[in-house]
N, C-alpha and C positions, 0 to 999 in steps of 0.2 A: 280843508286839506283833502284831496281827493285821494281815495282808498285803490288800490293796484289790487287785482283779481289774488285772491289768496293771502290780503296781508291783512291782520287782526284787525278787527273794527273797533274803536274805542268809543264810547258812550257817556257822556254824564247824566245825572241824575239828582233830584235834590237828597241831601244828606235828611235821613227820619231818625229818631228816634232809635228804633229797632236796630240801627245801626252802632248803637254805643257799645257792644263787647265788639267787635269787628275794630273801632276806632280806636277803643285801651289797649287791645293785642297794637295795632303798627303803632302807638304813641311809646311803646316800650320796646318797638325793633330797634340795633344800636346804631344803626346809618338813620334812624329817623331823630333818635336821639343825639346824636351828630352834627346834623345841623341845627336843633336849636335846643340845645340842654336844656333851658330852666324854661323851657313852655309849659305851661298848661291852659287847654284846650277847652276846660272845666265844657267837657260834652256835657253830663249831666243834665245842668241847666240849657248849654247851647242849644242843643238840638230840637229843645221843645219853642225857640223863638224865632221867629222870622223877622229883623227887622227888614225897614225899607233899603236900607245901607248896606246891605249881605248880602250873599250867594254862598252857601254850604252845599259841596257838588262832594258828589263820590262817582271817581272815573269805572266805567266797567269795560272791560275787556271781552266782548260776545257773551255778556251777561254773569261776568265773573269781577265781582270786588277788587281795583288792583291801587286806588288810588283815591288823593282828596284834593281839593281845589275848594278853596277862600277865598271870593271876589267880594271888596267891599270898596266904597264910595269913602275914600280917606278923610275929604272934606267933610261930611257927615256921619262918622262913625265914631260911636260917644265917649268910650274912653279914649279919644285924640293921639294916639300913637302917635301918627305919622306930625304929631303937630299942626303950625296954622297951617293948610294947604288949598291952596284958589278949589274953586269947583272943577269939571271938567276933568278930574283925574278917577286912576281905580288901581287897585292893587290887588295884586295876588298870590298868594302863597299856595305852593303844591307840592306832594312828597307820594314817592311810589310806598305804598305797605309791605309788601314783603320784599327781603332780599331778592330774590329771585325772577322778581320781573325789571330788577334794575338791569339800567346798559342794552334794554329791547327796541329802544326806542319810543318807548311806552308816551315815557315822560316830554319827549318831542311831540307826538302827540296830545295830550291832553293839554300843552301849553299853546297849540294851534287854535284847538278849540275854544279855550279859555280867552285868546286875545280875540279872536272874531266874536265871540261873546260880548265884549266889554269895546269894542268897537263899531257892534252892531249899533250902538245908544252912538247918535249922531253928535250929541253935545260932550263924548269924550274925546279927549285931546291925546292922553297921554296915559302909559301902563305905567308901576310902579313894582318894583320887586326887592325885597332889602335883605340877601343871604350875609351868613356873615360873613366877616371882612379876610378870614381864614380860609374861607370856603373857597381853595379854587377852580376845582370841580364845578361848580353851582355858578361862575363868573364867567369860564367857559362858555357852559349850555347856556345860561340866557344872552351874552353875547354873540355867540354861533347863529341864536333868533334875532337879533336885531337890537338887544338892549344896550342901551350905553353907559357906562358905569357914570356919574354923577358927583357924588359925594359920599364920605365917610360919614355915618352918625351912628351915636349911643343909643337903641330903642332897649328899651327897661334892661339897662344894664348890659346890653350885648353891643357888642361891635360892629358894624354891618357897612357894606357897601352898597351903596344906594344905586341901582342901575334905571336907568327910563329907557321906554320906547313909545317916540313918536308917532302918530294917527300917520303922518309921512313917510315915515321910516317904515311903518309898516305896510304898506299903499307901495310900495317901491320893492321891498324885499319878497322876492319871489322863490326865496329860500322855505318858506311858509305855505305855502301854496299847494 
């Protein structure tokens, strides 16, 4: 997504360690708590692992912590969420940390980023994003990107609208760009 003289530059970076009082402050903002109540993140343990199936990104704002982004490879991602699912997929999940940089357009960005990441790997086909089924704030924005809502399912106990975006849909949609 190319940056216009004067507008925030947003960065990822992999999620470390160091980062775990940073991630328990937004896991307990109420808009992060909002969209998915009974998460836990259990950082603790996460952050000291790298599988091959992950990506732990923390978005920076010209070098200011404003956000998180979880790319993983659903097919191979070992507690099976997402259920049986072909190869060739990835999903992601991302949430601005504090109040304050919501509605900046923040989050527009880092999900730019995030799908030219996950479509840079020429053997992905297709994104995956499953806000809940309430959320319609969250159906909006990843629809406004190009996702297409899918199907309804129960992931641990939550209700969720399953949205997808095509390697096609994206390749066409010059809303991203």
């Amino acid at each position: 997504m190319p940056q216009t003289i004067g507008e925030p530059k947003i960065n990822l970076r992999p999620a470390v360690p160091s980062d775990l009082a940073l991630l328990r402050i937004w896991d307990e903002q109420p808009h992060v708590i909002a969209s998915d109540p009974d998460d836990d993140w259990e950082w603790e343990t996460e952050l000291h692992r790298n599988p091959d199936w992950r990506e732990q990104l923390i978005a920076e704002l010209d070098g200011r912590p404003i956000g998180c982004i979880q790319i993983i490879d659903p097919a191979l991602e070992e507690s099976h969420y997402w259920g049986d699912v072909p190869g060739g997929l990835r999903a992601i999940d991302i949430w601005i940390g504090d109040a304050i940089d919501l509605g900046k357009g923040y989050g527009t960005q880092m999900m730019a980023l995030a799908i030219d990441r996950c479509f840079a790997e020429p053997t992905v086909t297709a994104i995956l994003v499953d806000p809940l089924a309430n959320n319609i704030r969250a159906h909006r924005f990843y629809q406004r990107l190009g996702f297409k809502p899918t199907a309804r399912c129960a992931f641990d106990g939550q209700d969720c609208l399953v949205h997808r975006l095509d390697r096609s849909q994206d390749e066409s949609d010059e809303r991203l760009r």
